[in-house]
N, C-alpha and C positions, 0 to 999 in steps of 0.2 A: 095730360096723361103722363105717367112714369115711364121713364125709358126701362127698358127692361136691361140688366144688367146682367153680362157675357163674361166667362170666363176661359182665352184662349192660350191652352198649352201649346206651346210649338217654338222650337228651339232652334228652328230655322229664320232667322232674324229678317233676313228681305220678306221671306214670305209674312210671318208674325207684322211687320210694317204693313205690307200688304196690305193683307187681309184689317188688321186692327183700323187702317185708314178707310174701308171701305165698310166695317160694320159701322163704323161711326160715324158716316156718311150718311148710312141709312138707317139712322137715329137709336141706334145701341149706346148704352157705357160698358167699354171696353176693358178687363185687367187682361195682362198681356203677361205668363208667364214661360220663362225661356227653358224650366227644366221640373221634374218632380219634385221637387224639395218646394220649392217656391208654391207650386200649386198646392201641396198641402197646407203649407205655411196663410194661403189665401181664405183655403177652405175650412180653418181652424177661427177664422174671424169672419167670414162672409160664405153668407149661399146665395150664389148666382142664379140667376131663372133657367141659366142654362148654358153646361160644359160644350166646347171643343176641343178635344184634342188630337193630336199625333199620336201615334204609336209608341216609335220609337224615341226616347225624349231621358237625358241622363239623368239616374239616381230614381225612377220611378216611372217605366213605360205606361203608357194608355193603358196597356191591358189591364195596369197592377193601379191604376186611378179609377176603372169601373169597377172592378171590386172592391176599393176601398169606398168609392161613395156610395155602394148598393150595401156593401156590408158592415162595415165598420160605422160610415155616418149614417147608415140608413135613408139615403133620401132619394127620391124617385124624381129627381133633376135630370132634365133629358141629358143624352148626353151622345154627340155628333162625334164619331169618329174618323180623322183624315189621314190618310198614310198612302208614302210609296209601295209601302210592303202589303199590298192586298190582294195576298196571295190567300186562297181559301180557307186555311188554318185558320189563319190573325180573324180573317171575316166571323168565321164562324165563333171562335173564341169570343170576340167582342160582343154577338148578340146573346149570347149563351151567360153572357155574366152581366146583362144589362145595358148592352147601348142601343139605342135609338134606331140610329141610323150609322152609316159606312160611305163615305166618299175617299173613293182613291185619286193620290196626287195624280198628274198634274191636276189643281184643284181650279174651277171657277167661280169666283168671286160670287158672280149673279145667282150662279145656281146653288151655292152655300146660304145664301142670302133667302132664297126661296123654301130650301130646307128648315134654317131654323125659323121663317115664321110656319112653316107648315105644325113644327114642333110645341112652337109656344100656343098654337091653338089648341093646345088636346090637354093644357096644362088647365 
């Protein structure tokens, strides 16, 4: 079977290690991008089975990547949003322009882990 292939923004580098160590653990390929410019530059040559990102992230927030994959590339790529700032704005913002799902940091591993397979089943 094909790994399903992960695309995580997060510009927080321990955690980005993290996390990148532990989806690949649990049999993801992993691209690991540290800021918005990057992520676009990913999504310009590759569609992932499916996005996470952070919020707050320089040169292009979370919020300003679900509208560009809902609108611009048109793809209905889940897409998992993690942030400290989940304050009920950002929350609502995010589902309102297309994401998935909303987990606020401090984040755990197991239960992001549980998430995106909950996600990739309804694909």
């Amino acid at each position: 079977m094909e790994k399903k292939k992960l695309l995580l923004a997060e510009d927080d580098e321990l955690l980005a290690s993290l996390l990148n160590f532990r989806l690949v653990k649990g049999g993801y390929e992993v691209k690991v991008s540290s800021d918005g410019r990057a992520v676009k530059e990913h999504l310009a040559e590759h569609t992932p089975d499916l996005i996470i990102s952070d919020i707050m992230m320089p040169y292009f927030s979370g919020i300003e990547l679900i509208d560009y994959v809902r609108k611009e590339l048109n793809l209905n790529t889940p897409i998992i949003i993690i942030s400290s700032a989940g304050n009920e704005e950002n929350v609502l913002t995010a589902f309102e322009l297309g994401a998935n799902d909303f987990i606020s940091k401090p984040i755990s591993p197991s239960e992001l882990i549980v998430r995106i397979k909950r996600e990739l089943l309804k694909v």
